[in-house]
N, C-alpha and C positions, 0 to 999 in steps of 0.2 A: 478563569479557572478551568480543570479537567473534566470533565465526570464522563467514567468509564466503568464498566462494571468492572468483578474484582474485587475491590477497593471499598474500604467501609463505607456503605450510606451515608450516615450519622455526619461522621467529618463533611461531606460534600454537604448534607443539608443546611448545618452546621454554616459552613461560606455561602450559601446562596443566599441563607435568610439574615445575612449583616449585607447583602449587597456585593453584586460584581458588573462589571461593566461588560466584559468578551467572557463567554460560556462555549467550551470546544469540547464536545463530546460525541460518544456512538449516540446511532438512532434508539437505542433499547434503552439506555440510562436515562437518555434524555427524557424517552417517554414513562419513564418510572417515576422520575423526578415532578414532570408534569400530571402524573394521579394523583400523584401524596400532596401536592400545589405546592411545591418548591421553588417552582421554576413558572415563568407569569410571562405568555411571549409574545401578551398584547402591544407591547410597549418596542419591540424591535420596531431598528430600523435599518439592518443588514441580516442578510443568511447568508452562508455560504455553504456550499457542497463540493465537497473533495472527494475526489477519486469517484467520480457520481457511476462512472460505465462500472466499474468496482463493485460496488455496493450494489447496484439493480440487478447484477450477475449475479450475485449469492443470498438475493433474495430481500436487498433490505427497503423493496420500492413500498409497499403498504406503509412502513412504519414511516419514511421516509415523505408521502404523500399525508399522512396521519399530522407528523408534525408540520406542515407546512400548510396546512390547512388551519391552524390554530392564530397564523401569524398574521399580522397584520396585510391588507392589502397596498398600503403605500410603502413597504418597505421595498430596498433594494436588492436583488437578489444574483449573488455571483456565483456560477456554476464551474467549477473543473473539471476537464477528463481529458485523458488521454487519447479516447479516440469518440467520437460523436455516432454511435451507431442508433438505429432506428426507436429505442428506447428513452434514450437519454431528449431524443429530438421531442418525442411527446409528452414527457416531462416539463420539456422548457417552454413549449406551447400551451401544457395544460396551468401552468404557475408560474409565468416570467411575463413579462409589462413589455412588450417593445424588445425583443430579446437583441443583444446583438452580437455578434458571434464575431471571438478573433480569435484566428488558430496562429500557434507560434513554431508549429513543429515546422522541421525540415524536408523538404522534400524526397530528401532519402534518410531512410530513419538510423543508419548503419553512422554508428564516430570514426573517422577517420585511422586514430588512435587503438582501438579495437580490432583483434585477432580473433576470425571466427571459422567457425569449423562446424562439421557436422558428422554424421555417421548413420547409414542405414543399417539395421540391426534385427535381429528376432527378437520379440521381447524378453524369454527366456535369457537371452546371451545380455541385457545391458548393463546386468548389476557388475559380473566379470571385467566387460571392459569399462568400466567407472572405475573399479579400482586398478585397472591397470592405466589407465590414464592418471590417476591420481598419483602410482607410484612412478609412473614415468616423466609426468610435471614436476612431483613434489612441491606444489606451490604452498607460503607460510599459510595462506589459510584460502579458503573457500567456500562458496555455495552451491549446495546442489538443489536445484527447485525441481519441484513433483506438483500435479494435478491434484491430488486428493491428500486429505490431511491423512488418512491410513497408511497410502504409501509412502508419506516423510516417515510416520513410526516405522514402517518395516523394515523400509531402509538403513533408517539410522539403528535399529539395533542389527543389522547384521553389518554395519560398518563398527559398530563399538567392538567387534568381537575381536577385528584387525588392528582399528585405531582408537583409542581411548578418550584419545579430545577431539569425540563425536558425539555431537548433539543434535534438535531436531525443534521445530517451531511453528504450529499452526495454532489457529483459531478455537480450536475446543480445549487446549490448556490455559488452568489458572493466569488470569495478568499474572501474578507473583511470579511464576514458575516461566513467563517470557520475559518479563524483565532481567530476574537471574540468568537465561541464557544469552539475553543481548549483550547483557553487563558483562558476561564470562566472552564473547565473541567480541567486544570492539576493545578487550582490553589483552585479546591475544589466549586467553587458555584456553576456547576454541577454537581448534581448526579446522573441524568440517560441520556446515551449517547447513542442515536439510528442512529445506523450506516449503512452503506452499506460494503458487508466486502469491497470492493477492498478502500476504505477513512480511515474502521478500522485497517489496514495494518501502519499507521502509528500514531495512535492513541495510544502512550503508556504513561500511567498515574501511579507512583508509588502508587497512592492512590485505584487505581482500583483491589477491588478484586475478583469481582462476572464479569461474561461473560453469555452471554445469545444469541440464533436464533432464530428468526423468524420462521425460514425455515431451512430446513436440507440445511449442503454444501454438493455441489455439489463435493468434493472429502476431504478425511481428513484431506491435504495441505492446505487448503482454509483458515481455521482458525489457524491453524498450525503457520502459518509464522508471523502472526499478532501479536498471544502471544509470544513470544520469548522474547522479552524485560519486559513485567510486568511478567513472569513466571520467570524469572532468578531476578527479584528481591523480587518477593514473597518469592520465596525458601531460598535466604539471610537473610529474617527478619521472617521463621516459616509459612507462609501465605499459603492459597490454593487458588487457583482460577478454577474457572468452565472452563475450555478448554484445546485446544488439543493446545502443542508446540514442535518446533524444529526450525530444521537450515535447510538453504536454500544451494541448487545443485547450483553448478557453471559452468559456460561454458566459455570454452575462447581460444583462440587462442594463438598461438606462434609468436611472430615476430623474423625473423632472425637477425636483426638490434638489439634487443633489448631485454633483458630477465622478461620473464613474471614476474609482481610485484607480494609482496605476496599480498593475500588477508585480 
């Protein structure tokens, strides 16, 4: 089952105390869940950590070390990320048995498939040429990723003022109120979706084929890992889209007990 904030307590308590087998949630819920003794993690015998460079980046390593500290030390432990920088590394050393490390990504992180382009700019001048590239593309729908969840709001209200089925999606709006725009984006009644990347990470829309920043990433991976799923299906149907893709490095440990699944 879920547990995510948002989303009633009660229900989640509700399914945890009749019993679940796989529990997939943020580090906050989880450890809310684990005060009120909902949630019992004596008893794992898998973790897994997704998007772990992700999460350590925005700050969710305390809560993160919190709950894995609770867990058992014979369990198995599978790590994801996109890119393995020096954080994630002493992570795996401070809570992983034997770690074993397989990276999957490509040596050049760029899809073949993929049209990329860039533009050096004042910042003053990028919001001008966004919408002139927008009207000059005209593509059915879009993302534009931004650094800061302030600058998805800014933008996306001085994009509503031009285009109407413009929306916007970070980390300090209600779940409720991101579900409703993902639901209104992969079903086509938005068309311009202003993101933050780590929200645009799983923002994958088959109708999406133009990609646009705000702000340069902070490393090639950044957008990389986000497109992998509309880049592999652009390439299926002829399509190009504006960004960088590939596949994500994997981290993971050995258990003696138990042989590592595949991926």
């Amino acid at each position: 089952m879920a547990v995510y904030g948002g989303k009633p307590i009660r229900q989640q308590t509700e399914k945890l105390q009749r019993g679940v087998e796989v529990v997939v949630g943020t580090p906050g819920r989880i450890m809310d869940h684990m005060s009120r003794h909902n949630l019992f993690l004596g008893d794992l015998r898998q973790v897994v950590l997704d998007e772990a460079d992700r999460m350590l980046d925005i700050g969710f390593r305390p809560d993160i070390e919190k709950i894995l500290r609770h867990c058992p030390e014979s369990r198995q432990t599978l790590l994801f990320s996109a890119t393995l920088p020096a954080p994630v590394l002493r992570l795996a050393q401070c809570y992983m048995r034997d770690p074993e490390a397989m990276d999957f990504s490509a040596q050049d992180v760029a899809v073949e498939t993929i049209e990329q382009s860039y533009f050096t700019i004042d910042p003053g001048q990028k919001f001008d040429l966004l919408v002139k590239l927008l009207d000059r593309e005209q593509p059915a729908q879009a993302i534009i990723f931004c650094r800061t969840r302030r600058g998805t709001e800014r933008i996306e209200q001085r994009l509503s003022k031009r285009h109407k089925d413009a929306a916007c999606i970070h980390g300090d709006l209600p779940q409720r109120t991101r579900d409703r725009v993902m639901e209104g984006f992969r079903a086509g009644k938005i068309r311009l979706l202003v993101a933050t990347d780590v929200m645009g990470g799983g923002s994958t829309s088959p109708a999406s084929r133009t990609s646009s920043t705000s702000t340069c990433p902070s490393s090639a991976t950044t957008t990389s890992t986000a497109w992998a799923a509309p880049a592999a299906w652009a390439a299926r149907h002829g399509l190009h889209v504006r960004h960088a893709g590939g596949r994500p490095a994997t981290h993971a440990d050995r258990d003696a007990d138990q042989p590592t699944p595949e991926a």
